[in-house]
C-alpha beads as a LAMMPS data file, in Angstrom:
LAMMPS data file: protein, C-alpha beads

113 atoms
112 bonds

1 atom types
1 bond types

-500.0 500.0 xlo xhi
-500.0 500.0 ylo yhi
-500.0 500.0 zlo zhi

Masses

1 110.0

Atoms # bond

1 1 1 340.666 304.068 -398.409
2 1 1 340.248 300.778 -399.827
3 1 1 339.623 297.821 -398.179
4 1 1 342.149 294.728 -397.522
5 1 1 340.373 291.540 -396.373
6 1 1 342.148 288.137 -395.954
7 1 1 339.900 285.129 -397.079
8 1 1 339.742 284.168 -393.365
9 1 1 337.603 287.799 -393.192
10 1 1 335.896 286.829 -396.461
11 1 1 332.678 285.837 -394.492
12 1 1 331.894 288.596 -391.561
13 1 1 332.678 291.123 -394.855
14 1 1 329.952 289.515 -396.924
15 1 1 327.686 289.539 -393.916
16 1 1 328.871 292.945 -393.573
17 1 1 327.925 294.421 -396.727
18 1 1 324.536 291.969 -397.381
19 1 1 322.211 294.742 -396.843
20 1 1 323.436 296.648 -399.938
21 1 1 322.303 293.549 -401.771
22 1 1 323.822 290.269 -402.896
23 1 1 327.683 290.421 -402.476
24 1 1 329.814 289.741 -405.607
25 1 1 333.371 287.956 -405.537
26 1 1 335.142 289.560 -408.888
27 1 1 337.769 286.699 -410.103
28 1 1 339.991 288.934 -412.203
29 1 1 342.374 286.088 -413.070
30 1 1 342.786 284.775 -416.671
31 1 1 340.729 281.804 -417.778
32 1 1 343.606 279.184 -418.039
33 1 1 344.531 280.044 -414.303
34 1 1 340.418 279.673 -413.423
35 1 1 341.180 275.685 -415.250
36 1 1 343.600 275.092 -412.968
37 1 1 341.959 276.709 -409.800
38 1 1 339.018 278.148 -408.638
39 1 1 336.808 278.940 -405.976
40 1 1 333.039 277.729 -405.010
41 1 1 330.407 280.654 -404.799
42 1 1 329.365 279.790 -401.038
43 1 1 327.304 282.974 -399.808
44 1 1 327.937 285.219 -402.689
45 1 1 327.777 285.274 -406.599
46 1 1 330.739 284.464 -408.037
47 1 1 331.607 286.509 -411.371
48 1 1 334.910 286.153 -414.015
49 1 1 336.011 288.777 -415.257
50 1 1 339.753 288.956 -416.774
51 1 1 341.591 292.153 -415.377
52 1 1 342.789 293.343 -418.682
53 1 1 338.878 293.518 -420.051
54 1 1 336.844 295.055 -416.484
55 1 1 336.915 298.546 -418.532
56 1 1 334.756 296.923 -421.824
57 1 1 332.966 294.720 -419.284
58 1 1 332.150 297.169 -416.408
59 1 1 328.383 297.710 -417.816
60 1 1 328.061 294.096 -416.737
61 1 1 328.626 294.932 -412.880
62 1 1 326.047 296.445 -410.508
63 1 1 328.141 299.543 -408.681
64 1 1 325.729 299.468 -406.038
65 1 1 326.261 295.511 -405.194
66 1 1 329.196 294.754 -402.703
67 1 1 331.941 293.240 -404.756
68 1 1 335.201 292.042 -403.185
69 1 1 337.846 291.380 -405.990
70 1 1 339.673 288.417 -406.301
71 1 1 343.475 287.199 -408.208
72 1 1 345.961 284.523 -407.393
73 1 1 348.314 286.793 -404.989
74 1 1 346.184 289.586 -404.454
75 1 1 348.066 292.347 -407.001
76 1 1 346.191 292.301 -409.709
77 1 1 342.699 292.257 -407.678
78 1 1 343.952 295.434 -405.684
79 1 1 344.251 297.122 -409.070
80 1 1 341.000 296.033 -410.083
81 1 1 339.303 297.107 -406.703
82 1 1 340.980 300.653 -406.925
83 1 1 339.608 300.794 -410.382
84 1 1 336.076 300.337 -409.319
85 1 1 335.982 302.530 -406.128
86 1 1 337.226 305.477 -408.836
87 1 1 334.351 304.532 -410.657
88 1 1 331.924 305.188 -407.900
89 1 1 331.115 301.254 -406.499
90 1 1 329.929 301.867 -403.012
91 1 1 331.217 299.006 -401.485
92 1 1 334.507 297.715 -402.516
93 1 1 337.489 295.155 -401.028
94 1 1 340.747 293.335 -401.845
95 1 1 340.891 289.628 -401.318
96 1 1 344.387 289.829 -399.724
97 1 1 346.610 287.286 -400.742
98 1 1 344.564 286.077 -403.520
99 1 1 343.335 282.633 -404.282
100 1 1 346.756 280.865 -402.779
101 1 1 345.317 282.490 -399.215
102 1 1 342.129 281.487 -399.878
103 1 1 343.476 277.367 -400.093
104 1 1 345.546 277.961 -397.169
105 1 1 342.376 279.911 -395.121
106 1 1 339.707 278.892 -396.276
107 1 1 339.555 275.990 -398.741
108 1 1 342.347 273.128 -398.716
109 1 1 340.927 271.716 -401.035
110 1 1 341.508 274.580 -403.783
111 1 1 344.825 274.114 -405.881
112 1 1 347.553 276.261 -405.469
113 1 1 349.439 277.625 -408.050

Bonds

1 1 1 2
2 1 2 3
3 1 3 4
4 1 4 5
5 1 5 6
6 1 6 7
7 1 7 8
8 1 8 9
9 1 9 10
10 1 10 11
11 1 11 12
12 1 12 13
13 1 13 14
14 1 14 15
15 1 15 16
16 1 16 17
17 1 17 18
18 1 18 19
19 1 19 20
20 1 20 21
21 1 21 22
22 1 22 23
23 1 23 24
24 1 24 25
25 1 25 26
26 1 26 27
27 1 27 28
28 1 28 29
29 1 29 30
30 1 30 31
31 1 31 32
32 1 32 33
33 1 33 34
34 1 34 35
35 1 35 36
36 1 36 37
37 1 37 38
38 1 38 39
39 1 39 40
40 1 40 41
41 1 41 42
42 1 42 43
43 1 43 44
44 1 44 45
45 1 45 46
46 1 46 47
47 1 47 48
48 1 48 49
49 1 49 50
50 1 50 51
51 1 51 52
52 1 52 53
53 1 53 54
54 1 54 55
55 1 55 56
56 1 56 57
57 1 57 58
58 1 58 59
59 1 59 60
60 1 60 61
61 1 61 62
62 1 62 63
63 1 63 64
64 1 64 65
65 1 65 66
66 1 66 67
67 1 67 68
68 1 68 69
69 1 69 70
70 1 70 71
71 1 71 72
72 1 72 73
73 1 73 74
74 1 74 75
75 1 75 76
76 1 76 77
77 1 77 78
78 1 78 79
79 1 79 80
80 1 80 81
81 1 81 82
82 1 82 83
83 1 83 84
84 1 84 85
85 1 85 86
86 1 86 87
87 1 87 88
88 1 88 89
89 1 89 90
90 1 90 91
91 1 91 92
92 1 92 93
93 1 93 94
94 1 94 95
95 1 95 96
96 1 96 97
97 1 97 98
98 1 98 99
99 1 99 100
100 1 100 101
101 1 101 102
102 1 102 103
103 1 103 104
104 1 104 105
105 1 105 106
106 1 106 107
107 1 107 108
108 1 108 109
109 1 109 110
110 1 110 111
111 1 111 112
112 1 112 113
């Protein structure tokens, strides 16, 4: 089972998972949406990474590093996720509800979209 954490969560997860090494948040949006929004890598290492290229790209993640996966609504980052728990990363979540939770949880001061 995969799983779901809301931005709100974002921070016991992360402190959760820290002992498997350096947690990773996986932005899986495309590049114009990270020019109009984006989030500041507070606790974790923030990597971009457009959905449609992970399966070229996956060489450049570390399945044994925590990495919670992160979109604007939280779709495309469950697909994403899914894709890397098949592909044996250890520890794996969903951002739930995406980058427009994490502005209304978290962050105000991150643009919606």
């Amino acid at each position: 089972m995969l799983t779901q954490i809301r931005p709100a969560q974002l921070a016991d997860w992360l402190e959760s998972v820290r002992e498997h090494g350096q947690p990773v948040v996986l932005d899986v949006r495309e590049p114009y949406e990270l020019r109009m929004s984006s989030v500041k890598a507070d606790g974790f290492e923030l990597i971009s990474i457009p959905m449609g290229v992970i399966p070229p790209r996956l060489h450049e993640l570390d399945p044994h590093r925590p990495v919670a996966c992160l979109c604007h609504h939280g779709g495309r980052s469950m697909q994403v996720a899914s894709f890397l728990k098949a592909r044996g990363f250890d520890h794996v979540a969903n951002i739930a509800g995406g980058i427009y939770a994490w502005s209304a949880e978290l962050d105000p001061t991150v643009p919606r979209y």
